[in-house]
C-alpha positions as CSV (number, residue, x, y, z in Angstrom):
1,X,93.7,147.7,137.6
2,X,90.1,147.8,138.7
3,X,89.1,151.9,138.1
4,X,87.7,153.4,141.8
5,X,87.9,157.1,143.2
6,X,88.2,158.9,146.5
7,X,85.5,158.5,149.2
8,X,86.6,162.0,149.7
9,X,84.8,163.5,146.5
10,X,81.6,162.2,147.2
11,X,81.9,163.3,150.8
12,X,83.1,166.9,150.1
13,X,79.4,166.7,147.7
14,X,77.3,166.2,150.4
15,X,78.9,168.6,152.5
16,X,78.1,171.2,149.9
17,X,74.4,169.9,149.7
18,X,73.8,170.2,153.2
19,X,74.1,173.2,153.6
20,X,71.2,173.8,151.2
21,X,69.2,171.8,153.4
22,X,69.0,168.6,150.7
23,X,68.5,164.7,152.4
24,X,71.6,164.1,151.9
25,X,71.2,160.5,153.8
26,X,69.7,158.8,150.2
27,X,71.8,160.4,148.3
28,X,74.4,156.9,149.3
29,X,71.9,154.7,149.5
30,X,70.6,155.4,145.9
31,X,73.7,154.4,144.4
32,X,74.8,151.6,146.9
33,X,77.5,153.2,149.0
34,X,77.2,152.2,152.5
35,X,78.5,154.0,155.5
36,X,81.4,152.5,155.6
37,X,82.4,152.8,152.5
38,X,81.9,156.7,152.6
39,X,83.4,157.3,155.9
40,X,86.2,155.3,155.7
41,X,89.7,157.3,156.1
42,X,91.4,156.8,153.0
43,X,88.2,155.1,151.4
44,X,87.5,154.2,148.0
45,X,84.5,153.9,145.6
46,X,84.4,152.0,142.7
47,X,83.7,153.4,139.3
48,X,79.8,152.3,139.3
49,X,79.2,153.6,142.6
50,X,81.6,157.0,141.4
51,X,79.0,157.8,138.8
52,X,76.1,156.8,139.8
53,X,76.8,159.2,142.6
54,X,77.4,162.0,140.5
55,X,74.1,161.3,138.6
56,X,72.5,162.1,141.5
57,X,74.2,165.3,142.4
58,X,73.7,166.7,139.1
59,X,70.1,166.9,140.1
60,X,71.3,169.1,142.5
61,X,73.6,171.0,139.9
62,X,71.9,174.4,141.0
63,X,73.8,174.8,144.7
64,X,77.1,172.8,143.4
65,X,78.8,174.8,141.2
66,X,78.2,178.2,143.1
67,X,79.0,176.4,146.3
68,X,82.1,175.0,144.9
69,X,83.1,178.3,143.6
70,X,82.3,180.3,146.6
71,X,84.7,177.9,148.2
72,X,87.6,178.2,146.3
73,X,87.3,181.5,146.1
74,X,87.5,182.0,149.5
75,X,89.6,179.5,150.4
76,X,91.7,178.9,147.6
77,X,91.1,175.4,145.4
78,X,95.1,175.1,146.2
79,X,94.5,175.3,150.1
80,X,91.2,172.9,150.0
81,X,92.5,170.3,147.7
82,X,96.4,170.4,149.8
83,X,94.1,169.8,153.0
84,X,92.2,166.9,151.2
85,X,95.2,165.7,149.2
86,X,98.5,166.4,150.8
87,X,100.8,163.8,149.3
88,X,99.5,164.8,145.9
89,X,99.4,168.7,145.9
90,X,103.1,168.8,147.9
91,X,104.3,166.7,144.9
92,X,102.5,169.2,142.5
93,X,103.7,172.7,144.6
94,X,107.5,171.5,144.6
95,X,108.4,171.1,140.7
96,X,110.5,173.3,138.0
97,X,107.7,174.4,136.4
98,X,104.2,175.0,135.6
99,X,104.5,172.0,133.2
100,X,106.3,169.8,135.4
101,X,103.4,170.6,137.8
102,X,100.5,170.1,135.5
103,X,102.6,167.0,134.3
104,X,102.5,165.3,138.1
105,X,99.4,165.7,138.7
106,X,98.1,164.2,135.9
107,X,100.7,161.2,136.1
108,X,99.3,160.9,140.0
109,X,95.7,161.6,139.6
110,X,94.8,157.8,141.2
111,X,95.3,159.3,144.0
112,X,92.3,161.0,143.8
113,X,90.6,158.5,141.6
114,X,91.0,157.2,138.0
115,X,87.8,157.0,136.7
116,X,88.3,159.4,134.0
117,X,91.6,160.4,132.1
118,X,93.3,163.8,131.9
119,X,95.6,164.1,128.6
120,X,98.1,166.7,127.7
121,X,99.3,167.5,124.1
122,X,101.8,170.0,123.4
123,X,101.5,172.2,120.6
124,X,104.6,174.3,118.7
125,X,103.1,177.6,120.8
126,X,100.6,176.0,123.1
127,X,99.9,172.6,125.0
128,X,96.2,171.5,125.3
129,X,94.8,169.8,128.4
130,X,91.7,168.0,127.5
131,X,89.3,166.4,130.5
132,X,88.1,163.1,129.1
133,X,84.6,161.9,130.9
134,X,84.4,158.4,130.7
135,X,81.0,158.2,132.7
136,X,77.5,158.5,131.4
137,X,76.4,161.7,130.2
138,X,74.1,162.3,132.8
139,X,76.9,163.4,134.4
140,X,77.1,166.4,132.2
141,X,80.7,168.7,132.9
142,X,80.9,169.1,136.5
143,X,84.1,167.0,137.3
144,X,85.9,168.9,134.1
145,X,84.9,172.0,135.8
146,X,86.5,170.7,139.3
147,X,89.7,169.2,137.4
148,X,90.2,172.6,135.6
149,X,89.8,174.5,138.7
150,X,92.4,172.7,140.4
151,X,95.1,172.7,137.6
152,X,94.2,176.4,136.7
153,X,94.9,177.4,140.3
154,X,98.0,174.6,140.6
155,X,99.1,176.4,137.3
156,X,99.0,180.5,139.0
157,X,101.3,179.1,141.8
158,X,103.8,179.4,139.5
159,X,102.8,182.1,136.8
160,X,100.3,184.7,136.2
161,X,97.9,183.3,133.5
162,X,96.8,185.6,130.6
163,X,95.7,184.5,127.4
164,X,94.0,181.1,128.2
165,X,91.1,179.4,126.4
166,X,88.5,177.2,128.2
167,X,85.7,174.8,127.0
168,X,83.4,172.6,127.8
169,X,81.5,170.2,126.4
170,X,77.6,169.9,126.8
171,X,75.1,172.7,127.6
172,X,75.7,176.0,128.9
173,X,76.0,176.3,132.6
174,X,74.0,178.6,134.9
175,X,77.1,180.0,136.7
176,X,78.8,180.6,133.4
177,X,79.8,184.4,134.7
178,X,81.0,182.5,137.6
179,X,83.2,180.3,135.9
180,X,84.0,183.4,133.6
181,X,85.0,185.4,136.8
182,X,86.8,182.0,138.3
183,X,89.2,181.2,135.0
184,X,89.0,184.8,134.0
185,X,88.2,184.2,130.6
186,X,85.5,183.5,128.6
187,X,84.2,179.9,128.9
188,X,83.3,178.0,125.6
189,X,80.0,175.6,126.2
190,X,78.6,173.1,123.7
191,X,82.3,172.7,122.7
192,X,83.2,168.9,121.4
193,X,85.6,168.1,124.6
194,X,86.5,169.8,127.8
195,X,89.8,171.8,127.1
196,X,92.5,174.4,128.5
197,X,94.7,176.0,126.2
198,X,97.7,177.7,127.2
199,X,100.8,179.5,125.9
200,X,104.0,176.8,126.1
201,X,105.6,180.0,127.7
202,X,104.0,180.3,130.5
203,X,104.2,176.8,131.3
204,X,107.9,176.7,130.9
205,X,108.8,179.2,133.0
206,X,111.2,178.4,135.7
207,X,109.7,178.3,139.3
208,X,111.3,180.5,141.6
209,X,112.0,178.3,144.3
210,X,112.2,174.6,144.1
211,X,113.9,171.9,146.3
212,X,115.5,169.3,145.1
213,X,115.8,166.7,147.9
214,X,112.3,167.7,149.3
215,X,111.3,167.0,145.7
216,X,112.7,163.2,145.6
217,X,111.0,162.7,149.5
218,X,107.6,163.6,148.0
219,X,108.3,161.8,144.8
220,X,109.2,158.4,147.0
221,X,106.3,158.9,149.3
222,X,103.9,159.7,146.0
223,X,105.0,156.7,144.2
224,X,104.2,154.2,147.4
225,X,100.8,155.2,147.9
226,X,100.2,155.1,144.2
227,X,101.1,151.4,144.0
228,X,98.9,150.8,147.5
229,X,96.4,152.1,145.6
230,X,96.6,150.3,142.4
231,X,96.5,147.2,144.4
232,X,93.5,148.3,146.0
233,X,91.6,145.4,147.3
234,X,88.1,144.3,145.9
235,X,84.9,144.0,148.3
236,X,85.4,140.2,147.5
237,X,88.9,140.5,149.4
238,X,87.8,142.6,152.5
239,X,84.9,140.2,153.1
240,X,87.1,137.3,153.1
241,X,89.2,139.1,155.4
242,X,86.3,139.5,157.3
243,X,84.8,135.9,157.1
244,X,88.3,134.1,158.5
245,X,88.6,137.2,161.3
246,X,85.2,136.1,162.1
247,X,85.4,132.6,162.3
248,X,88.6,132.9,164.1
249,X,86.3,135.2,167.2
250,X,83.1,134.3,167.0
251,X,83.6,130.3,166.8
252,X,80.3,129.8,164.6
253,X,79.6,127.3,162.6
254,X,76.1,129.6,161.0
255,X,76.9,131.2,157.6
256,X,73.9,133.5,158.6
257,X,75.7,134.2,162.1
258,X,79.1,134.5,160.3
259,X,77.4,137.0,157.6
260,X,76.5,139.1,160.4
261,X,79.2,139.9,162.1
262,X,80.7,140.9,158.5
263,X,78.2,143.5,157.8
264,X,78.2,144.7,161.3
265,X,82.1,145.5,160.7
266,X,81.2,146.8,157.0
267,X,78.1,148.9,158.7
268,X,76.4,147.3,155.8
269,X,72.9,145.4,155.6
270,X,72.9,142.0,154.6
271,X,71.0,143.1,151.1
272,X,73.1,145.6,150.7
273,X,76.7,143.3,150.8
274,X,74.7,140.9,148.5
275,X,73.9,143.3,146.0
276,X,77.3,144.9,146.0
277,X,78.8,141.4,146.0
278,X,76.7,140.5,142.6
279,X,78.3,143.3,140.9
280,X,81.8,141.2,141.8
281,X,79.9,138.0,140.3
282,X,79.9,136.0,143.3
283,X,78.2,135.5,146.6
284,X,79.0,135.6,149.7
285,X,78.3,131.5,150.2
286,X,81.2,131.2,147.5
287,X,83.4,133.8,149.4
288,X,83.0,131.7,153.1
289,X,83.3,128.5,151.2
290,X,87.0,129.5,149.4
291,X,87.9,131.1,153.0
292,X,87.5,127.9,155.1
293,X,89.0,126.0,152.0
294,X,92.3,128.2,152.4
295,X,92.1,128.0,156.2
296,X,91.9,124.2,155.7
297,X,94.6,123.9,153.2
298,X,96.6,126.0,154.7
299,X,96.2,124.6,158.6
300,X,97.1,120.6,156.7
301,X,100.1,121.8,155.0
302,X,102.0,124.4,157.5
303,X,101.0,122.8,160.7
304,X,100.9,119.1,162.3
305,X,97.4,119.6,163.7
306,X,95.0,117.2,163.5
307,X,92.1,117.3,161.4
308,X,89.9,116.6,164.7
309,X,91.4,120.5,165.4
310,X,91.8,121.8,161.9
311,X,87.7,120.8,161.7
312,X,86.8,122.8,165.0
313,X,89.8,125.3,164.2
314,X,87.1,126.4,161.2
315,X,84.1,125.7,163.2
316,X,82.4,122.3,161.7
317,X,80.1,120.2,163.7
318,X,82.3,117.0,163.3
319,X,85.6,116.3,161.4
320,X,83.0,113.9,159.3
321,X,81.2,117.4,157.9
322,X,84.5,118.7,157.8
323,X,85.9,116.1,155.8
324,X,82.9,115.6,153.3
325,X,82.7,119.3,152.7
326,X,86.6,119.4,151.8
327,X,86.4,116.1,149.4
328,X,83.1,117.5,147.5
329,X,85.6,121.1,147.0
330,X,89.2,119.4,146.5
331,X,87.9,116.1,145.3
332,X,90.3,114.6,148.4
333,X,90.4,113.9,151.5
334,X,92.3,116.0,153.8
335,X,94.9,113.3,154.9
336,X,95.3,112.6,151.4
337,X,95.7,116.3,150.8
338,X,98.3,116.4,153.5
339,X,100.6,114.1,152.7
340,X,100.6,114.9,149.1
341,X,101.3,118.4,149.5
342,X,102.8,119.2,153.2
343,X,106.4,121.2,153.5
């Protein structure tokens, strides 16, 4: 399962940013995200473009923690992430307990992205959560900070917290009092991992309300949109998508005219998709070559058309090119291909 995250992180950033006044617009840019990709409703970016993001908005490390406390503070990190994540924080809000809570979201956490792993050990008197960063260390701690935000305030929807230990790994932060005031408790900093450590009784307590049947809707709901999203498509798929959409409409024969009507739907320069396409290890000659190859294939062995049609059907010149261009791939001709292998 390829690892990606929610476009929604990376917008929620620059949201925060501009309101410091920071060019936001190369922020994207820098690491290869295109408009599309970061507007997109239900958008993902994959785990290069994920941190080399948040290299660049640790530069900017001075506004986003305070920001991002301010926030939640006034908002409530429950309210913002239910408004960003519905399917994911219902789930978490409707469970026996503070462990069964902390428990689905870390089981569900694709849904926001799975980049980096979130792993609970349970202790005789207290269970640890550790925040594992699998990215550079550039990165530094922000995302353990946002994780243990979220499951510290997931955690006081269903008990008053007392008691609890907090570290992070790397340097001490600026807004440590914040964080302090935040988690009230004293935050660790040059610890060896990011941690939480809580009292197994807390955790266990029963929730006073929970419903049952409410409970298995979100649980169906929660499950479908996990295995959507662990079949999340490549770039490589969406442009082929693309490419046999577009020879279908705009009836060109031009890989250059075909290539532009694909980054005009992706809102993506032509350097841009080619760059993005090399991290995929192909190109997008490869990509228009293996769609008209499945169009062909699929056109000779599910349909009587003629290969006269078939050829203009994928916009050739001549069923000659045609034919040529599908014996070099297939080493055969397309009547031989047809009769050998047609329903």
């Amino acid at each position: 399962m390829e690892k990606n995250v929610s476009n929604n992180i990376a917008r929620g950033i620059l949201k925060l940013l501009e309101l410091h006044d920071v060019d936001t617009k190369k922020i994207p840019e820098k690491c290869g995200i295109s408009s599309y990709e970061l507007e997109s409703n239900g958008g993902r970016l994959s785990e290069d473009q994920h941190y080399r993001f948040l290299i660049e908005a640790e530069k900017h490390n001075q506004f986003l923690t305070e920001d991002m406390l301010e926030h939640c503070i006034s908002f409530g990190t429950v309210n913002l992430s239910y408004n960003t994540y519905p399917d994911l924080l219902g789930f978490c809000l409707n469970q026996t307990s503070a462990t069964d809570a902390v428990n689905g979201f870390i089981d569900n956490r694709i849904v926001i992205g799975n980049c980096d792993s979130v792993i609970l050990t349970r202790g005789e008197e207290k269970t640890r959560i550790e925040y594992i960063n699998s990215g550079p260390g550039q990165i530094g701690n922000q995302s353990a900070i946002g994780n243990f935000m979220m499951l510290y305030s997931l955690i006081k929807t269903y008990v008053p917290i007392n008691n609890i230990k907090i570290g992070f790994s790397g340097e001490r932060h600026e807004k440590k009092g914040l964080l302090n005031t935040f988690f009230e408790s004293k935050c660790v900093f040059d610890s060896n991992m990011n941690y939480m450590l809580i009292d197994n009784d807390l955790l266990d307590a029963k929730a006073e309300s929970f419903n049952e049947k409410l409970h298995s809707i979100q649980k169906t709901n929660l499950n479908s949109k996990k295995i959507e999203l662990e079949h999340t498509k490549s770039l490589s798929s969406l442009v082929m998508n693309l490419i046999e959409n577009s020879i279908k409409i705009i009836r060109s024969e031009s890989e250059s005219s075909i290539m532009n009507d694909v980054c005009s739907n992706l809102r993506m320069s032509r350097w841009t998709l080619n760059e993005k396409l090399k991290y995929e290890r192909t190109t997008f000659t490869e990509l228009l070559k293996s769609v008209r190859v499945n169009m062909a294939c699929k056109l000779l062995t599910e349909t009587t058309t003629s290969i006269q049609e078939i050829s203009e059907l994928i916009c050739f010149s001549s069923q000659s090119v045609f034919s040529r261009f599908f014996k070099l791939n297939l080493n055969v001709s397309p009547l031989a291909y047809r009769n050998r292998y047609k329903c």
